[in-house]
N, C-alpha and C positions, 0 to 999 in steps of 0.2 A: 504494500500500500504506500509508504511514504516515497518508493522511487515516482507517483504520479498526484503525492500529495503535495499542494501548495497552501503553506503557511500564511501567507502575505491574502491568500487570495478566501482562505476561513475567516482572516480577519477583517475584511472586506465585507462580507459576508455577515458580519454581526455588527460592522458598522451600517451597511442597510437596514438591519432589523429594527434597529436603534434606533434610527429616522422613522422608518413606516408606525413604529409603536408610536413616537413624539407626534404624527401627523394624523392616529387613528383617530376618526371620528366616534360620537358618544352614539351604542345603537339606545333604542325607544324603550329603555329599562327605567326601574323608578324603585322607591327604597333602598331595602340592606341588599339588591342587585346591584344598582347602581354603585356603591360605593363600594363593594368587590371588586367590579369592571375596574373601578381606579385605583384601587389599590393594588390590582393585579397588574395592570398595564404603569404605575410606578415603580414595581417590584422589574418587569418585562425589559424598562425602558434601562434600569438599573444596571439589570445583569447584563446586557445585550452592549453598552456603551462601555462599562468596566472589560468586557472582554475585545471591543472593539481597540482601546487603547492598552492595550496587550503588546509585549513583546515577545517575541516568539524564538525558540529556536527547537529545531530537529536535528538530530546528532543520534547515529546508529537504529534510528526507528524508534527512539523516544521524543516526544514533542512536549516542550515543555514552556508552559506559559508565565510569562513574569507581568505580575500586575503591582506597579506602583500605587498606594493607599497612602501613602504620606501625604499629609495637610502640603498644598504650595505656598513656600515661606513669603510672606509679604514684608 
């Protein structure tokens, strides 16, 4: 698999996600619905953007992702 795996192009890949989640529209839900859809499409947008700025490396058919969490020092 990784001789046809591209890393750059997974994380590509959930950087689209990340956008389509940030642009989904609300469907015709109302109540404790409604405020699932959003908290699920915040949790969505969360993981899909944290993976998107991803560093990536694959070395012998391990891929191994590095995700920066440090506050940006102001």
């Amino acid at each position: 698999m990784s001789d046809h795996f591209d890393p750059a192009a997974m994380i590509e890949r959930f950087a689209q996600r990340a956008s389509a989640v940030k642009g989904r529209s609300m469907p015709p839900i109302e109540g404790p619905d409604r405020q699932a859809f959003i908290e699920r499409s915040q949790q969505d947008f969360m993981d899909y953007a944290m993976l998107a700025d991803a560093k990536t490396d694959l070395t012998d058919g391990i891929l191994t992702l590095t995700i920066d969490l440090r506050p940006n020092p102001s």
